[in-house]
C-alpha positions as CSV (number, residue, x, y, z in Angstrom):
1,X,149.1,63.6,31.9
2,X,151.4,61.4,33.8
3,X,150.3,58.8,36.7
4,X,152.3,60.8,38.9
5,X,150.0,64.0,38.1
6,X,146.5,61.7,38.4
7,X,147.8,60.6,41.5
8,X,149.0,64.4,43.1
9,X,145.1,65.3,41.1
10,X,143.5,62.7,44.0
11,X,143.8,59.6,41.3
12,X,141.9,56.6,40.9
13,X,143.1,53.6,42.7
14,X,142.2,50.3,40.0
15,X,141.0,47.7,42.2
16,X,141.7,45.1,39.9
17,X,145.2,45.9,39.8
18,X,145.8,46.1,43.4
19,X,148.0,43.2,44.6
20,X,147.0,40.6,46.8
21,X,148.9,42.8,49.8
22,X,149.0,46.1,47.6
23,X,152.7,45.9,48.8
24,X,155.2,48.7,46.4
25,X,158.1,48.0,44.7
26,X,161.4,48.6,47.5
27,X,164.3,50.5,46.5
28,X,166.5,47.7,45.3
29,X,163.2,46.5,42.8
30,X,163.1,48.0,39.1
31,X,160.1,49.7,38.6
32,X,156.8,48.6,36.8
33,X,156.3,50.1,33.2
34,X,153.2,52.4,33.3
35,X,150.2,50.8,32.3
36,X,151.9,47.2,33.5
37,X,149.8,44.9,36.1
38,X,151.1,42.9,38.8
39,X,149.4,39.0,37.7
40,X,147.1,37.6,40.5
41,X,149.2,35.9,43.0
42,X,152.8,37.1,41.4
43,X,155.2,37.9,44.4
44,X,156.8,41.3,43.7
45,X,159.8,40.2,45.7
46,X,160.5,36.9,44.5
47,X,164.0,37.2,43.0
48,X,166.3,34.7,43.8
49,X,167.6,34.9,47.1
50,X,165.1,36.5,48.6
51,X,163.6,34.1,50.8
52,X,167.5,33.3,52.6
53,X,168.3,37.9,52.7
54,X,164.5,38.5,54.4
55,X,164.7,35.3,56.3
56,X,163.8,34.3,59.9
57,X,166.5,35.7,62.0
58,X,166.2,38.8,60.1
59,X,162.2,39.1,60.9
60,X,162.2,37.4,64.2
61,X,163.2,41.0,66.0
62,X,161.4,43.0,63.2
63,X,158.2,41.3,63.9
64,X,158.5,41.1,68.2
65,X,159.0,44.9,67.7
66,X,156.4,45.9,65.8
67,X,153.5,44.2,68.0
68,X,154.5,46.4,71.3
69,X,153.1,49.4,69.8
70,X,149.6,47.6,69.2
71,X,149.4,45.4,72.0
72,X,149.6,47.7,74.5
73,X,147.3,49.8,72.9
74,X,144.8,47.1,73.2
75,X,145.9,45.4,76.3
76,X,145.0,47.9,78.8
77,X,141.3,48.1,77.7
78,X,141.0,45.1,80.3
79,X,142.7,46.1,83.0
80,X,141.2,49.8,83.1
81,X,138.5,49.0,85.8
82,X,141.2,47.9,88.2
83,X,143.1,50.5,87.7
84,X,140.6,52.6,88.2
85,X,139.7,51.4,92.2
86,X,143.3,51.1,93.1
87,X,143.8,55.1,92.4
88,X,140.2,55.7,93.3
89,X,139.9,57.4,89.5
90,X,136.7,56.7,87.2
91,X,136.6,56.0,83.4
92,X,137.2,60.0,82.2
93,X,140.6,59.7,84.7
94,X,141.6,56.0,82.8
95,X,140.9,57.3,79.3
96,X,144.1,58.9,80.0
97,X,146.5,55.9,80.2
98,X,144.7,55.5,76.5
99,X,145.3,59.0,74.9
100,X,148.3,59.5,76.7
101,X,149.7,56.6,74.5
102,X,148.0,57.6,71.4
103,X,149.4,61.4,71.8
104,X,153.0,60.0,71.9
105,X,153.1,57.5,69.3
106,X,151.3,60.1,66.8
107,X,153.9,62.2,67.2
108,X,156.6,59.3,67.7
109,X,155.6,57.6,64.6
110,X,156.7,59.8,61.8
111,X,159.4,61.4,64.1
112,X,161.3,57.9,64.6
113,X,161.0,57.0,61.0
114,X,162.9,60.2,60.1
115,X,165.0,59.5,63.0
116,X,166.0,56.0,61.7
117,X,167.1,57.5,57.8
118,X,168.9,60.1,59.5
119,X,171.1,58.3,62.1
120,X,170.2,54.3,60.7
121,X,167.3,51.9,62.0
122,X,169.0,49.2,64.3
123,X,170.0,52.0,66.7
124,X,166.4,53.6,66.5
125,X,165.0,50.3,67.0
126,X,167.7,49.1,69.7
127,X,166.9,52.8,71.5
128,X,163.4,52.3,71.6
129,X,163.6,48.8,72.8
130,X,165.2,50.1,75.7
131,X,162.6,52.8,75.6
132,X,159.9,50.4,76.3
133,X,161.9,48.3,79.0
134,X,162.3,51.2,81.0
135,X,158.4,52.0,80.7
136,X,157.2,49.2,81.8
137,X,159.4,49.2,84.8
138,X,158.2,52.5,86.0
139,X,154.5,51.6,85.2
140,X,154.8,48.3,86.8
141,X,156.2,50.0,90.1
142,X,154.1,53.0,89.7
143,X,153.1,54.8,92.9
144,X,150.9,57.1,91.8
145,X,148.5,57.9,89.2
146,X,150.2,60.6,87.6
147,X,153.5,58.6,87.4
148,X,151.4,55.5,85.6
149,X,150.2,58.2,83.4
150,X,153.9,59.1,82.7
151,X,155.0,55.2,81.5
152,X,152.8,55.2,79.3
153,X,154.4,58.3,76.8
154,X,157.2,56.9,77.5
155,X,155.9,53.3,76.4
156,X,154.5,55.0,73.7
157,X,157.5,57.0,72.8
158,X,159.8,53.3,73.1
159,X,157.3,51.3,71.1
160,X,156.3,53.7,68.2
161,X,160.7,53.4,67.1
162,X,159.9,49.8,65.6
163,X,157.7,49.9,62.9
164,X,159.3,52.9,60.8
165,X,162.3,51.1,61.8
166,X,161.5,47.6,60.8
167,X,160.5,49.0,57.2
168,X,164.1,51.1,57.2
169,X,165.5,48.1,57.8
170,X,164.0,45.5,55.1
171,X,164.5,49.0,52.4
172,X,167.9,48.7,53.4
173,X,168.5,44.8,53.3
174,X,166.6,45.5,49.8
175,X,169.4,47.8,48.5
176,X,172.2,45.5,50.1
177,X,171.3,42.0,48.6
178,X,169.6,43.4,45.3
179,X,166.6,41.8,45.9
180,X,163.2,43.5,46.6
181,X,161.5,42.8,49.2
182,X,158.9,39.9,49.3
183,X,155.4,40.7,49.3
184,X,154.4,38.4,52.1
185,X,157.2,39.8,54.3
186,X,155.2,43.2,54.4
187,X,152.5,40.7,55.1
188,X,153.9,39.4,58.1
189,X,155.0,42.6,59.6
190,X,151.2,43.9,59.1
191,X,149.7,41.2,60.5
192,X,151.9,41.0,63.5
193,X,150.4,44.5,64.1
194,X,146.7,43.6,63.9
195,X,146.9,39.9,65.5
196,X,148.5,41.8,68.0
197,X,146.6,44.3,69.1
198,X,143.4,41.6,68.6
199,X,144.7,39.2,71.3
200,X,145.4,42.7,73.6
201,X,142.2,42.7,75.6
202,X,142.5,38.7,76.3
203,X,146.2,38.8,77.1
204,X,145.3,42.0,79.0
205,X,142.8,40.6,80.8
206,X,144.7,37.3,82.0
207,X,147.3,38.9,83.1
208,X,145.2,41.4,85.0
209,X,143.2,38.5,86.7
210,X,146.3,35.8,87.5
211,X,149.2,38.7,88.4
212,X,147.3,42.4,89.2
213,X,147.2,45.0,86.6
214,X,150.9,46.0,86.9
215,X,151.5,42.7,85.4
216,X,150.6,44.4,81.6
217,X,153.1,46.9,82.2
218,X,155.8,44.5,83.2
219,X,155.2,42.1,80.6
220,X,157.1,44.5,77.9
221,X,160.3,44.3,80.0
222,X,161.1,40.5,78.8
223,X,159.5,40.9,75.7
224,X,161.4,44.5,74.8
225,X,164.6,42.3,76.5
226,X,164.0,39.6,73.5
227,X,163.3,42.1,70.8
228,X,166.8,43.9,71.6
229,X,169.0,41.3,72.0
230,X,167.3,39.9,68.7
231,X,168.1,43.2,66.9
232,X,171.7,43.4,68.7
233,X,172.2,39.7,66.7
234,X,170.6,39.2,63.9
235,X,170.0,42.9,62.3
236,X,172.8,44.0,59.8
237,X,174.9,46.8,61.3
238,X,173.9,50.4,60.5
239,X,175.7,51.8,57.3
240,X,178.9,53.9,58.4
241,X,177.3,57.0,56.2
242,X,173.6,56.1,57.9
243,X,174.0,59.8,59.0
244,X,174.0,62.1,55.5
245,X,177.0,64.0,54.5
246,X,175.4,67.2,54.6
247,X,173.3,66.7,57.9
248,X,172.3,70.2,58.0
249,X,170.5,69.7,54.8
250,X,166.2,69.8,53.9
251,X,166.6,66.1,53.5
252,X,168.2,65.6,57.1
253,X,166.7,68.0,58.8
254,X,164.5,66.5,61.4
255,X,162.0,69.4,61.5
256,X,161.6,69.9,65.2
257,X,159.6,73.3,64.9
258,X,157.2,71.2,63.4
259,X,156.9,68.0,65.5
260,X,157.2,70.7,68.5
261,X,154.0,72.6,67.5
262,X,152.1,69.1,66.3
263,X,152.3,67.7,69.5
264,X,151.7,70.9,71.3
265,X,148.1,71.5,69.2
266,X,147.5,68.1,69.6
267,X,148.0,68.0,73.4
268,X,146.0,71.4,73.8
269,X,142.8,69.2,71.9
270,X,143.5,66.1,73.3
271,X,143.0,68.1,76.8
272,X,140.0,69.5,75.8
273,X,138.7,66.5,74.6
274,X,138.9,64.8,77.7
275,X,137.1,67.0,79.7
276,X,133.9,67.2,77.6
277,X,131.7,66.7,80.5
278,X,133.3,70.1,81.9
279,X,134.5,71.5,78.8
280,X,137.7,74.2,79.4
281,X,136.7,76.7,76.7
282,X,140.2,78.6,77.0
283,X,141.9,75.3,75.4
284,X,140.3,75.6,71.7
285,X,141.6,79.2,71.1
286,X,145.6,77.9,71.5
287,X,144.9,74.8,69.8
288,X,143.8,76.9,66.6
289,X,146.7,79.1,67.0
290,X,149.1,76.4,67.3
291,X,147.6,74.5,64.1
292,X,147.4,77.7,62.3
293,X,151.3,78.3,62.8
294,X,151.9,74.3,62.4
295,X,150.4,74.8,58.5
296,X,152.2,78.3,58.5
297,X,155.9,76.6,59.4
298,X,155.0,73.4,57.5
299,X,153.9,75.0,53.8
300,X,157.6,77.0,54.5
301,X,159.9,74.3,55.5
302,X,161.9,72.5,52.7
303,X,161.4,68.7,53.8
304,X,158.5,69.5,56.6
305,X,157.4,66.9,59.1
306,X,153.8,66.8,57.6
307,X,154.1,67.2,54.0
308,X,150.2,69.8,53.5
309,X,151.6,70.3,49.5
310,X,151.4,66.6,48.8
311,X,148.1,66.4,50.8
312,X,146.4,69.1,48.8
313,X,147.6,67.5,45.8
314,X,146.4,64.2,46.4
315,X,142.4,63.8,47.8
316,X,142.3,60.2,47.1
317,X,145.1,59.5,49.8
318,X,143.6,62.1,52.4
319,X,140.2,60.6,52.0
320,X,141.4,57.2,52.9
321,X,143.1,58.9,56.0
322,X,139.8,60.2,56.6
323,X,138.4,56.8,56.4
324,X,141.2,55.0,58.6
325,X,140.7,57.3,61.3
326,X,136.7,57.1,61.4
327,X,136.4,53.6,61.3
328,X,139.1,53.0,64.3
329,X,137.4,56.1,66.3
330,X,134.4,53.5,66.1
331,X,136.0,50.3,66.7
332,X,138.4,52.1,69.7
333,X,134.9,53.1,71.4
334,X,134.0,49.6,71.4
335,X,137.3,48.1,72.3
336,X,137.4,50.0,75.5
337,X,134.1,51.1,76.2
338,X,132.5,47.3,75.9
339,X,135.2,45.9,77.9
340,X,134.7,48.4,81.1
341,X,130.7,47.6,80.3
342,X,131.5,44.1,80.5
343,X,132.7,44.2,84.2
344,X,131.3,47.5,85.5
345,X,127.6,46.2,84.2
346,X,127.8,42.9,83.2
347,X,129.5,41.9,86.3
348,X,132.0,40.2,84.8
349,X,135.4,39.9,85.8
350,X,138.9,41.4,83.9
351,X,139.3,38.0,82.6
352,X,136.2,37.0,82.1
353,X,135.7,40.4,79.5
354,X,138.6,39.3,77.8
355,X,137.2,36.1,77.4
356,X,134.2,37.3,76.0
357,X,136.2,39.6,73.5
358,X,138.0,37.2,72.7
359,X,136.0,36.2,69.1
360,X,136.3,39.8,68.1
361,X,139.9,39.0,68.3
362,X,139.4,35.5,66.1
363,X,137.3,37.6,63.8
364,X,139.6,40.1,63.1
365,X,142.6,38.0,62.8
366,X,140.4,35.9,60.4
367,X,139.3,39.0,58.1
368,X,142.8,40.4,58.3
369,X,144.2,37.3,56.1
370,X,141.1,37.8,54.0
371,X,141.3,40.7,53.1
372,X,145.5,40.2,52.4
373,X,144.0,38.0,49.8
374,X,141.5,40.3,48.2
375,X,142.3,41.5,45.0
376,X,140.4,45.1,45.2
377,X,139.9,47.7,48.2
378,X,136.5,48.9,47.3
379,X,135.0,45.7,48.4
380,X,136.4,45.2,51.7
381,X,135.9,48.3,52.6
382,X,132.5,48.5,52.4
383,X,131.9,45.0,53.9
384,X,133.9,47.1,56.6
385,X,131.3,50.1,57.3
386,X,128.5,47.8,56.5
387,X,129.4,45.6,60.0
388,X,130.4,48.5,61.8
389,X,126.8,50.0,61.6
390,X,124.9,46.5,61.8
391,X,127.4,46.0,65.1
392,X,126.5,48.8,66.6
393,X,122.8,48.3,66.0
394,X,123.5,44.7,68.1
395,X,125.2,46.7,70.7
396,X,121.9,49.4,70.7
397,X,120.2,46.4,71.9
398,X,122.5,44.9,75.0
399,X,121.4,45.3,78.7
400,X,123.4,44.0,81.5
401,X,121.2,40.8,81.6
402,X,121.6,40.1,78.2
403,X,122.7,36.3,77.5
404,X,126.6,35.2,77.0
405,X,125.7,34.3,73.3
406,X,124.4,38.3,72.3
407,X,127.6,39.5,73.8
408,X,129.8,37.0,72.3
409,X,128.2,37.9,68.3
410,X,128.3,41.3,69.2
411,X,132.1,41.0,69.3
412,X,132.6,39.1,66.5
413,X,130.9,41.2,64.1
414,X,133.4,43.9,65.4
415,X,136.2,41.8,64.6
416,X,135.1,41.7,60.9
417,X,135.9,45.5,60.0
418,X,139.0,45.5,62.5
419,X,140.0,43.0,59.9
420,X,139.4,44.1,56.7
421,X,139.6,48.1,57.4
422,X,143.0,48.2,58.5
423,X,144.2,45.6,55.5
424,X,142.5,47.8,52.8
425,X,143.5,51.5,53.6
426,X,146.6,49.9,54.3
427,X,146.0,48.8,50.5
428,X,144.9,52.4,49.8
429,X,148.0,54.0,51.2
430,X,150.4,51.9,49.0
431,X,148.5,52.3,46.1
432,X,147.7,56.3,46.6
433,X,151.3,57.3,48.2
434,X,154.1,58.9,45.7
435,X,156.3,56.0,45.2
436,X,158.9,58.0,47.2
437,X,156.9,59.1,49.8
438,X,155.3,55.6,51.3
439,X,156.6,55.3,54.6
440,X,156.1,59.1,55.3
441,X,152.3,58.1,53.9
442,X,152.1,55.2,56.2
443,X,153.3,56.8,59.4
444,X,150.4,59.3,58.9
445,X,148.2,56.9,58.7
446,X,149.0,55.0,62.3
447,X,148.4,58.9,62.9
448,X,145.0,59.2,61.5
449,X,144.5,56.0,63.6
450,X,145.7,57.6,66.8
451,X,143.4,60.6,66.4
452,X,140.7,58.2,66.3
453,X,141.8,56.6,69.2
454,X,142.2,59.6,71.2
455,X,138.9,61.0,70.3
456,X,137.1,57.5,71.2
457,X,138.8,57.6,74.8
458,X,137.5,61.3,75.2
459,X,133.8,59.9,73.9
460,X,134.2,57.1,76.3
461,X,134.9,59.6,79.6
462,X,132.0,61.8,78.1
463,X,129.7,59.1,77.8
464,X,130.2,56.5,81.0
465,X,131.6,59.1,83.5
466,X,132.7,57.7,86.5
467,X,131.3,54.4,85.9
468,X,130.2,52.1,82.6
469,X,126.3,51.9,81.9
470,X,123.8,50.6,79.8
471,X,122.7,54.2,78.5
472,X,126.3,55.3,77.7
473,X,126.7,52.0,75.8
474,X,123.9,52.7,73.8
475,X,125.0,56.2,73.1
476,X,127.9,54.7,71.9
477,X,126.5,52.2,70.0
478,X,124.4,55.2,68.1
479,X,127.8,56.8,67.1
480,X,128.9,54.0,65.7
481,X,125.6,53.4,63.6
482,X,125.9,57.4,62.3
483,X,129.7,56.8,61.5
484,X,129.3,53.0,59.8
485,X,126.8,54.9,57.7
486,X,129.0,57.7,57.1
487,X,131.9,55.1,56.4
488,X,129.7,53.3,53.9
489,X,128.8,56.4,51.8
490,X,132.2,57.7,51.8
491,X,133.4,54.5,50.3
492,X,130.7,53.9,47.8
493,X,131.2,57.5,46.6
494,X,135.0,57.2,46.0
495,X,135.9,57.3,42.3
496,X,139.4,56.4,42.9
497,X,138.2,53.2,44.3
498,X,136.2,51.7,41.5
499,X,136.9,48.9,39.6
500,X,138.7,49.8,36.5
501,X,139.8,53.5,37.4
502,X,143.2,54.2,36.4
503,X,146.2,56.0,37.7
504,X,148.2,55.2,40.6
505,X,151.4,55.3,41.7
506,X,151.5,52.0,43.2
507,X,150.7,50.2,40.6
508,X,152.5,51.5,37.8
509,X,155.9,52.5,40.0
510,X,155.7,56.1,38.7
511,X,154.5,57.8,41.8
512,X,156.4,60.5,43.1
């Protein structure tokens, strides 16, 4: 049996053989010969010339891109609260600005990364730069609730065109110069992402305190402004045949039906989700139907927008979705539910809360170049779920009176899986994905991550209410403990990520 078939059979990832970054070969790189390992410490890319085709002015507007998306997922968490008493709302009215966000870059993710082969990636990326400008203008200037609500699809619409983009981009600069791309550029670009969205709540929360909250929606106008006119100067020109001969084709075809009934199921659960505390009962039944004729249209279409058959085919790669989307549901609780516990309890101010988050964010920038370094998956991974449930068991035991130094570890221990989860199913995704199906495998994972996101800011409205207290943090805290545990035996019990399993696509370049 071929690689190819282990891998579609739910094939073993080896961890020895994983790269430092677990980064695949690019277009423009010849493939591995099965059975070949990448040495410790080889770069993939390293051809000559490399380093001058994938240099700075090339990254600089790949990189500023990249980090709206997570930033301003992150960078409300601290502003929430003040949000809140200017519109008069409570925490199940703010988790809104959160899944409303979430909802449109799940959706926006995979859609823009189609978007960007079909019609070429500097006009996808310049679009949604300009996307993001006009988001933060509305939010900034929002007058009502329901209108803040509205900048943030659209901010999540603008920033969700970069990343897809950005990788279009350095596949395509692979292809032009000849030269694969560098393993430490993927690097960059994924740490960007996480550094990013771990500074959010302090950034978030100094803004909030010197300039008002409207201050983090109007920050992405000069920083959207520097991203575009980077990309209008520095990215190479979209090929003249970006758009494919036969644009009618399966390979073209953008699937609409399907991003159209994906976002519509979603939508219908994400509504019922929010409401838990007065649950509408009606939602659930459309939901199902639109999921049912989602999976109906999908397993029909010739190039669908969520490939099910390649799913099916491959349970190593759906588990580590699985895993992705747990562990952020956790660390999203904590994100935003400690940081409205912090000032609605606590009594400390935006700033203040972002202060005190602030070595979560250290930690997890930390771990993230950690585990960049580590060799296997398995290992990270469970350090991961192991400090997700011994966080939450420090977070069982905070009051509002507790000293500055128990909040302050209770972070940092949460930094440590933000770290080293997202760098190894990151890992797992490159090594698990056909070799022609990567990106399509990465944009659902930021998916599985949005789900988990989503469902925390529906837990979060549940749990606190109208207002942040010590009991909801602790029911929080107990979710977290069931789910680290959960996390844990998942990992330990994953075959294909023992040491010295064999088969994946990744590694041998025979995926597909």
């Amino acid at each position: 049996m071929s690689d190819s078939a282990k891998l579609g059979r739910g094939g073993a990832v080896p961890e020895a053989a994983i790269p430092a970054a677990a980064i695949p070969a690019t277009a423009g790189a010849p493939a591995q010969k099965a059975g070949e390992r990448t040495a410790p410490g080889a770069a993939t890319g390293s051809a000559p010339g490399a380093g001058r085709a994938f240099g700075p002015r090339l990254m600089a507007p790949l990189l500023l891109g990249s980090l709206l998306n997570p930033i301003n997922s992150t960078m409300i968490a601290t502003a929430l609260v003040a949000i809140g008493q200017d519109f008069h709302v409570g925490a199940a009215d703010t988790a809104w600005l959160v899944s409303a966000m979430y909802l449109a870059s799940a959706v926006g993710q995979p859609s823009m990364g189609r978007l960007a082969d079909r019609i070429g990636p500097r006009r996808v990326f310049a679009a949604g730069a300009l996307t993001v400008c006009a988001a933060g203008v509305l939010g900034a200037l929002a007058p009502t609730f329901g209108l803040l609500i509205v900048s943030r699809v659209v901010l999540g619409i603008g920033t969700a065109a970069a990343y897809p983009a950005a990788m279009a981009v350095l596949r395509a600069e692979s292809r032009r110069t000849g030269c694969p791309t560098p393993r430490q550029v993927l690097g960059r670009l994924s740490l960007a992402a996480l550094g990013s969205a771990a500074v959010g709540p302090t950034l978030g929360g100094l803004l909030a305190a010197t300039a008002g909250w409207r201050a983090v929606f109007a920050v992405n106008v000069p920083l959207a402004l520097l991203a575009l006119l980077g990309a209008l100067l520095w990215l190479p020109a979209d090929r003249k045949d970006a758009r494919p001969a036969h644009a009618g084709s399966a390979s073209a075809s953008l699937d609409p039906l399907g991003i159209a009934l994906f976002a519509a199921a979603l939508t219908c659960a994400m509504v019922f989700l929010l409401h838990l505390e007065d649950p509408q009962w009606l939602l659930p039944a459309p939901a199902g139907v639109l999921a049912g004729a989602l999976v109906w249209w999908q397993l029909r279409h010739p190039a669908p927008f969520i490939d099910l058959r390649m799913l099916a085919r491959n349970g190593a790669l759906v588990r580590t979705y699985l895993r992705h989307g747990l562990t952020y549901l956790v660390i999203y609780c904590v994100l935003y539910g400690f940081s409205q516990w912090l000032e609605q309890v606590h009594g400390a101010s935006s700033f203040q809360a972002g202060l005190i988050m602030l070595p979560m964010s250290l930690a997890a920038a930390v771990c993230s170049l950690m585990g960049a370094r580590t060799r296997g998956i398995r290992a990270p991974l469970t350090v991961a779920a192991v400090c997700l449930a011994l966080g939450s068991g420090v977070f069982l035991l905070l009051q509002g009176a507790s000293p500055l130094v128990a909040l302050l570890c209770a972070g940092a221990l949460f930094g440590v899986p933000q770290g080293l989860s997202s760098t190894g199913n990151q890992a797992a995704v490159y090594a698990q994905a056909p070799a022609d199906g990567v990106g399509a495998a990465a944009g659902l994972q930021r998916t599985a991550q949005y789900l988990g996101a989503i469902t925390a800011s529906s837990l979060i409205g549940l749990l606190y209410g109208q207002r942040a207290s010590d009991s909801g943090l602790h029911e929080i805290a107990l979710i977290g403990i069931v789910l680290g545990l959960l996390l844990l035996t998942l990992t330990l019990a994953d075959r294909s990520l023992r040491p010295g399993a064999t088969g994946t696509g990744a590694t041998t370049g025979t995926g597909g």
